[in-house]
C-alpha positions, 0 to 999 in steps of 0.5 A: 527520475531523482537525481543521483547525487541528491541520494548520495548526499544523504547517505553520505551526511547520515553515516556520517551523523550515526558514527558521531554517536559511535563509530562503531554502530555501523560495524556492529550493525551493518545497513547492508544487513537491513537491506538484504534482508528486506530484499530476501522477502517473498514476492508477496510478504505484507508491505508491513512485515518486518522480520524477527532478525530487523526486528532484533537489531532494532530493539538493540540499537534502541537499548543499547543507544536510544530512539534517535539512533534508530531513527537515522538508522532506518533514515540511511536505510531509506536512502540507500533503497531510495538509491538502489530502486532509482537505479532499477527503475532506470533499467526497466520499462516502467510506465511513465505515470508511475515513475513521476509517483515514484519520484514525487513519493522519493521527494516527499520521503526525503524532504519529511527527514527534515520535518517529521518527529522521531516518532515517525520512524517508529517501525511498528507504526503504519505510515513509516512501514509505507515510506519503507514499503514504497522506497524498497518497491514493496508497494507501488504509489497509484496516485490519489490516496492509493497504493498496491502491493502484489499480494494473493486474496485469502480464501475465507471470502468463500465461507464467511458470508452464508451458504448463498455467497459460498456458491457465488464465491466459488463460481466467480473464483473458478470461472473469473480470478484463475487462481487466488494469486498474484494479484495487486491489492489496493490500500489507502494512504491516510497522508494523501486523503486530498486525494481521495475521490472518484476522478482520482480512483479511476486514474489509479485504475487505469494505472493499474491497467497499464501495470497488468499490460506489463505484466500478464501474470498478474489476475487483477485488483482487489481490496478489503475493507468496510469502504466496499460494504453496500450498506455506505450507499445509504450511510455514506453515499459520496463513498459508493464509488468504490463498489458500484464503478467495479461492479458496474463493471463485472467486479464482485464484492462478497462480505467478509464480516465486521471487526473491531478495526472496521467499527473503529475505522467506520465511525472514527471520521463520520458523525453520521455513521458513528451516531447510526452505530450507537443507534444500533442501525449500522454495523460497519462490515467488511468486504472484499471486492475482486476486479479481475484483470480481463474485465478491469482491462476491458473497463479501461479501453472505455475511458479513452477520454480520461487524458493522461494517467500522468 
């Protein structure tokens, strides 16, 4: 696990650097505030919410200095949780494959205040809203191009795919999930796209497994988003893993609908389905798929000969 010391150093030199600005910035603006309040969320708050108190102070010290500022505030809050999750993670039996992802996450994290633009630290953009997540163990890091966060599955899966789906949806709700929460909802990482394949997607399944076998209160895993819709098989087919292997494996996708986002997302990376868009031959659509946690477990003891999730 990281070094103690090497978070120390950080904190110390960043406290340092906000009160040459002004010494009294952190008087009038605690870190301890930023750090409680995050903590105070509930178990299963988006990764992405931040609250209308952080809120408030964030827009002050932008007023009241500039973008630099703020962005060695969030820096030296980043240290500080990177410190305090270190020390939890010390204390609880965690798996070993996931303490190696915290770690190279923390690294990753502390070595890019270094080489990213202040604009990174923009607490209304997702990539940092995904450092702060993971080092305030809002989320877990997987492996691959993947992340968790605990979350609980919305209900409009039930109703927003036709009179058929409704009843399929609530038997599965009823005699699969146990409950619409908590489960671990998957989202993906645009940073790590390297990693973004099927070898890569079962080992994060099976790291998930060995999170569920720590946890029995946790129902499963699900995610949402037009990467689950049946229609990739003919627009996308290298994409399909991430439907068939769950369903091949008694997980169920139901459709939720298209969005903008879906539309922009879909066609942003691909010639072939932005060309099938225009033609009026696809219409990206999103879709839920739940893998309870039974079946995904029953799934894993099948893999033995994957080797380490590590």
């Amino acid at each position: 696990m990281l070094e103690q010391g090497l978070t120390d150093n950080y904190i110390r030199e960043l406290t340092k650097e906000i009160s040459t600005i002004d010494h009294n910035i952190l008087h009038k603006f605690p870190i301890e505030v930023y750090l409680n309040d995050i903590k105070s969320y509930p178990e299963l708050c988006d990764y992405n919410y931040i609250s209308p108190k952080l809120n408030a102070i964030f827009e002050n010290i932008q007023s009241e200095y500039n973008d630099h500022t703020l962005t060695l505030y969030h820096k030296l809050a980043i240290s500080c949780f990177i410190k305090d999750t270190v020390e939890s993670l010390r204390r609880e039996h965690m798996p070993d494959s996931i303490l190696d992802l915290y770690q190279e996450w923390f690294e990753r994290v502390l070595k890019d205040f270094s080489t990213q633009p202040d604009d990174y630290y923009n607490y209304k953009k997702d990539p940092f809203l995904k450092d702060l997540g993971g080092c305030s163990r809002r989320i877990i890091p997987i492996g691959g191009a993947w992340i968790i966060e605990l979350s609980g599955i919305g209900r409009n899966f039930l109703v927003s795919g036709g009179p058929r789906q409704f009843i399929d949806a609530l038997q599965f709700a009823l005699f699969k999930m146990g409950g619409f929460k908590p489960f671990y909802q998957i989202h993906t990482v645009d940073r790590y796209l390297d990693g973004f394949n099927q070898k890569e997607r079962d080992l994060c399944y099976l790291r998930i497994c060995e999170l569920l076998e720590l946890n029995p209160r946790i129902r499963g895993m699900y995610a949402a988003s037009w990467l689950y819709d049946p229609q990739l098989e003919n627009t996308s087919p290298r994409l399909a893993y991430l439907r068939v292997v769950p369903e091949q494996n008694k997980a169920k996708a139901f459709r939720i609908g298209t969005s903008q986002s879906a539309i922009r997302l879909s066609t942003k990376k691909s010639l072939t389905r932005k060309r099938l868009y225009k033609e009026g031959k696809y219409m990206p659509t999103n879709y839920i798929i739940i893998w309870n946690r039974k079946d995904l477990l029953e799934w894993a003891d099948t893999q033995a000969g994957m080797g380490k999730t590590a």
